[in-house]
C-alpha positions in Angstrom: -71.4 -30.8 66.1 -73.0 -28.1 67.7 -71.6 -26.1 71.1 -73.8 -26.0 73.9 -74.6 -22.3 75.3 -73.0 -22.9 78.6 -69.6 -23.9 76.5 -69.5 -21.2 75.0 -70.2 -18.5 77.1 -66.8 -19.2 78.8 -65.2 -19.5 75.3 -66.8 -15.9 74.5 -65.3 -14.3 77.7 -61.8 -15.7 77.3 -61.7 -14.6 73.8 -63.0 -10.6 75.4 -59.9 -10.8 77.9 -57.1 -11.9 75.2 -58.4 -9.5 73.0 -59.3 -6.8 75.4 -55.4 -7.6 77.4 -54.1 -7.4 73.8 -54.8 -3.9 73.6 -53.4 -3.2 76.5 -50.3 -4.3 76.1 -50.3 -2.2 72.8 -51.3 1.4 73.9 -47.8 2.3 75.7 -45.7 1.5 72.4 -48.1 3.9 70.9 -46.7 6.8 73.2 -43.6 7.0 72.0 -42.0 10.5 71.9 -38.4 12.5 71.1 -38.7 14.6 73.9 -37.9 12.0 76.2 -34.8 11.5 73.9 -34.3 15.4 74.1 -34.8 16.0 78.1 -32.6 13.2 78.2 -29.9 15.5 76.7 -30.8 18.3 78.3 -30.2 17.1 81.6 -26.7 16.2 80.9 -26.4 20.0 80.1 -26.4 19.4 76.3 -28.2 22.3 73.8 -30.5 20.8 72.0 -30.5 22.0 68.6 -32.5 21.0 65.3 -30.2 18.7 64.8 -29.9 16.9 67.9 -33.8 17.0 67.6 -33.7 15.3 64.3 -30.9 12.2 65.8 -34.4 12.6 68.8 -37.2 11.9 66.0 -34.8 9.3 64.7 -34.4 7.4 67.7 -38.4 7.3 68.0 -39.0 6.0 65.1 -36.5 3.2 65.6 -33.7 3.9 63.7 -31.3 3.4 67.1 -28.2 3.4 64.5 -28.9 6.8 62.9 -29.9 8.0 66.2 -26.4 7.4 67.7 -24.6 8.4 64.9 -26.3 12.0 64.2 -25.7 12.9 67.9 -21.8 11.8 67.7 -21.7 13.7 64.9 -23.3 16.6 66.7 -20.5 15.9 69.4 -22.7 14.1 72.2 -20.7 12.0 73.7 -21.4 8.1 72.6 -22.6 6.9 76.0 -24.9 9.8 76.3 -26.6 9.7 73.2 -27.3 5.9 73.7 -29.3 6.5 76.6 -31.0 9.1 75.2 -31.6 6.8 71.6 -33.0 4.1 73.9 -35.3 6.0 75.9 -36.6 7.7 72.5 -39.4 5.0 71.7 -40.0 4.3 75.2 
């Protein structure tokens, strides 16, 4: 069974917008950066050293766990280096 042309013009255009509105949604996730993570840190007055920039790059990658743990162990106090592991991949 065959389409007629004006069925499928609409069916060519909704397929452009899911897949043009698809790529939308992905381009932020894309922009994902440490220094948000870092100037997070910095604000609340902390130095940010290599390895508070390492626990950064961790966070942006995803790894919210090692994140946390490399800043507590680089004395950041816990609350503060969960908000700055969350807003690393933002």
């Amino acid at each position: 069974m065959r389409m007629r042309p004006s069925a499928r013009i609409p069916s060519i255009l909704a397929g452009l917008a899911l897949a043009v509105g698809g790529a939308v949604f992905t381009v932020p996730a894309a922009h994902a950066d440490s220094k948000a993570c870092e100037q997070s840190l910095a604000a609340k007055k902390v130095q940010v050293t290599d390895d508070v920039r390492q626990a950064c790059y961790e966070g942006e990658i995803g790894n919210q766990t090692s994140c946390t743990a490399s800043l507590d162990e680089a004395g950041i106090s816990k609350e503060d280096a969960a908000n700055a592991c969350r807003v690393a991949p933002q």
